[in-house]
Structures are given as C-alpha cells and as structure tokens.
N, C-alpha and C positions, 0 to 999 in steps of 0.2 A: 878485895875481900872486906867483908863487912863484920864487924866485931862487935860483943857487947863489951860494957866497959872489962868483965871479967878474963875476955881474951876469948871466949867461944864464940866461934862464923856461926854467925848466921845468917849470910846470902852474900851477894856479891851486888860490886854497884858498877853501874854502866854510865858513861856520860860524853855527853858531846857540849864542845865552848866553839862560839864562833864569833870574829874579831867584826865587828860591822860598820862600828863607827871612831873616826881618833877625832878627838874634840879638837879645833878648834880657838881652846881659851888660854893658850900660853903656857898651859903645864902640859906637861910630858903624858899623859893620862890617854886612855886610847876604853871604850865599854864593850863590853863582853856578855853575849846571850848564854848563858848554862841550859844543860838540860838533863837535869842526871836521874837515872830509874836506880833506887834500890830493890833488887829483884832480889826478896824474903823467901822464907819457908811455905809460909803460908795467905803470900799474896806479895801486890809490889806496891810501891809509891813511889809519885813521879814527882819531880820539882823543879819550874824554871823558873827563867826572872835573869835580873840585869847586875853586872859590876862593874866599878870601875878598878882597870890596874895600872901600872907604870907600866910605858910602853916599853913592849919587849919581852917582859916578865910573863912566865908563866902563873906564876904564883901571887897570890893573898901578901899582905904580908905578916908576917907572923902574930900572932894574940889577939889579931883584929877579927872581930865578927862581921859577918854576911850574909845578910838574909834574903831569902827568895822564898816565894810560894809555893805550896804543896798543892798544886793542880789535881790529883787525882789519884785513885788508887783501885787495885785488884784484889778479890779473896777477900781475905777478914777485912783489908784496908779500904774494900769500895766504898767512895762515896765522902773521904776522909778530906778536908783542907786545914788550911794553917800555914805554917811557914819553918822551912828548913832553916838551921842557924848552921854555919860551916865557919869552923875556925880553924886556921894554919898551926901545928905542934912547932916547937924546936927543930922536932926528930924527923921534920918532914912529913910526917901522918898528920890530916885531919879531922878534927872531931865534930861530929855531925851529930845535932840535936834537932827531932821531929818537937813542935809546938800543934799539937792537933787543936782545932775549935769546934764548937758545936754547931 
C-alpha cells in the first residue's frame, strides 16, 4: 500500500528484485535489478536501477538511501523522470521519495 506522509493510500506499489550478479571483490555483497511500479489514482510511475546488498539479505539496511531512476510514467505522470530515493524505517516500512526533473 502506498501512503502519503499523512496515512492516506493512495495506490499500491508493485515490484519485482532480481539477484544477477554476486561480486567477486571479497565482501560479502551480491547487486540487485529493482523494478517497482507505483500504481496511483491517477496514473503510474515506474522506477528501476541497481543496488548493492549483503548477501542474503532481503533488505536495505536501515537509514541508508537508494536511489534508482524514474524511467516513466502513465496519466498525469506520462512522460515524468528523475529518480526514486527508497529508505529502509526502523519499523520495517520504506519511505519512498519521487525527485521529478524537467
């Protein structure tokens, strides 16, 4: 479910991770393709791009930001890039900040 800060949905978010590459360079670290659609009220945005995490780990780890690109968008949002910022809560919920550019 997707939320504004104030607690009200407003869409749901879809996404797909897929594990493609584990490096190689002596840490534990393994990168990760995201690809997640926030499907809105009144259109969608897409956003993929690369991370790296501890192998194993589903998760970010906490406070740390991540950013990926805002490939595209539907309805009001066509046409829309920039870059998603995803940060891991305490509480387990992430908070996701659109950076649109012109």
């Amino acid at each position: 479910v997707v939320r504004k800060p104030s607690g009200k949905k407003v869409g749901v978010l879809v996404g797909h991770q897929e594990r493609f590459d584990v490096q190689a360079t002596g840490r534990d670290v393994e990168t990760r393709m995201r690809t997640l659609v926030f499907d809105l009220r009144v259109g969608q945005i897409v956003a993929q791009g690369v991370a790296v995490y501890p192998v194993g780990e589903g998760r970010f780890r906490p406070g740390k930001a991540f950013r990926i690109a805002i490939t595209g968008g539907t309805g009001e949002y066509a046409g829309v890039s920039g870059e998603l910022v995803s940060i891991l809560n305490k509480d387990g919920t992430y908070r996701q900040k659109f950076r649109f550019v012109d």
